[in-house]
C-alpha positions in Angstrom: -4.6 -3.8 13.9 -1.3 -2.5 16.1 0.9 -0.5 13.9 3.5 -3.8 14.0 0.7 -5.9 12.5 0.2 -3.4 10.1 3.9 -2.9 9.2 4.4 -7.1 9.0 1.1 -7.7 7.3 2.2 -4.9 4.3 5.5 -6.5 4.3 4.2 -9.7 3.8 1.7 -8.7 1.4 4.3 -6.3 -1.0 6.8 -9.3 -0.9 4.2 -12.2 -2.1 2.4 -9.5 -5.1 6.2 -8.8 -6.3 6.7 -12.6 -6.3 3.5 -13.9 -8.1 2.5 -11.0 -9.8 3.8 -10.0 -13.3 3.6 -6.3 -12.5 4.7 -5.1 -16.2 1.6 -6.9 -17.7 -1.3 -5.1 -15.1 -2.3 -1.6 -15.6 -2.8 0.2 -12.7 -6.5 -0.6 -13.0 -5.9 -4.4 -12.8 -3.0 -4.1 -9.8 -5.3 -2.8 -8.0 -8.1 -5.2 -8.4 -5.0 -7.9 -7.6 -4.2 -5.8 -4.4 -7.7 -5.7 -2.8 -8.2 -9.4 -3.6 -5.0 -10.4 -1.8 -5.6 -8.0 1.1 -9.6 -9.3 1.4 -8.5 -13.6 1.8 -5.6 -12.4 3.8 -7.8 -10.4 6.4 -10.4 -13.3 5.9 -11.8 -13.6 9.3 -10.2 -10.9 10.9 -12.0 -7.1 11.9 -10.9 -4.0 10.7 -12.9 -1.3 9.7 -13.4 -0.7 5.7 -11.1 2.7 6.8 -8.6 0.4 6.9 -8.7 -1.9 4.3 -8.5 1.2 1.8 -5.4 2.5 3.7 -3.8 -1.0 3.3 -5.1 -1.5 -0.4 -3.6 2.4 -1.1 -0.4 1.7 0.8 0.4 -1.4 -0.7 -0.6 0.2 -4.5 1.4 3.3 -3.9 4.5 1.1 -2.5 4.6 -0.3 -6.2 3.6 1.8 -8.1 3.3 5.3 -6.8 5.9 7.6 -4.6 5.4 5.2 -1.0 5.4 8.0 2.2 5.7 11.0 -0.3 2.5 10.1 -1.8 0.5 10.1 1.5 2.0 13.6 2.3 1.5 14.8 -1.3 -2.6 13.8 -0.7 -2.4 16.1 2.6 -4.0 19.4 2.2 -2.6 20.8 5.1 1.0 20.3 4.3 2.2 22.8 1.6 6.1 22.3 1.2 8.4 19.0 1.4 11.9 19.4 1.5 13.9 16.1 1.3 17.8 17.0 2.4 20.5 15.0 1.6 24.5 13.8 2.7 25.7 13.8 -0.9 
């Protein structure tokens, strides 16, 4: 899956589980469970490695309910400071 696919297909994805789901009624538990199910019968005949099915499952999660980008370089061992600078 190109990077554009990817980008599209977690677009797609974010907009229709904001739309159907009731996100204040799921624990995190039961998002998730929502989140793999929507992501396995949208890939449904399509390859990609497990790898990325967990990436898009965790980005789509995280998105909602977590920190988006900051959570991915949060997970990162390697990186040891963030520094977010702002205009205002």
């Amino acid at each position: 899956m190109s990077e554009e696919e990817k980008k599209a297909f977690l677009y797609e994805a974010k907009q229709y589980i904001v739309a159907y789901l009731d996100l204040s009624r799921l624990s995190d538990a039961e998002l998730e469970s929502k989140i793999e199910e929507i992501v396995e019968s949208q890939l449904e005949g399509r390859y990609i490695t497990i790898e990325e099915r967990v990436n898009l499952v965790y980005e789509l999660f995280s998105s909602i309910r977590g920190l988006g980008l900051l959570d991915i370089i949060i997970k990162d061992d390697d990186i040891t400071e963030v520094m977010i600078n702002s205009k205002y």
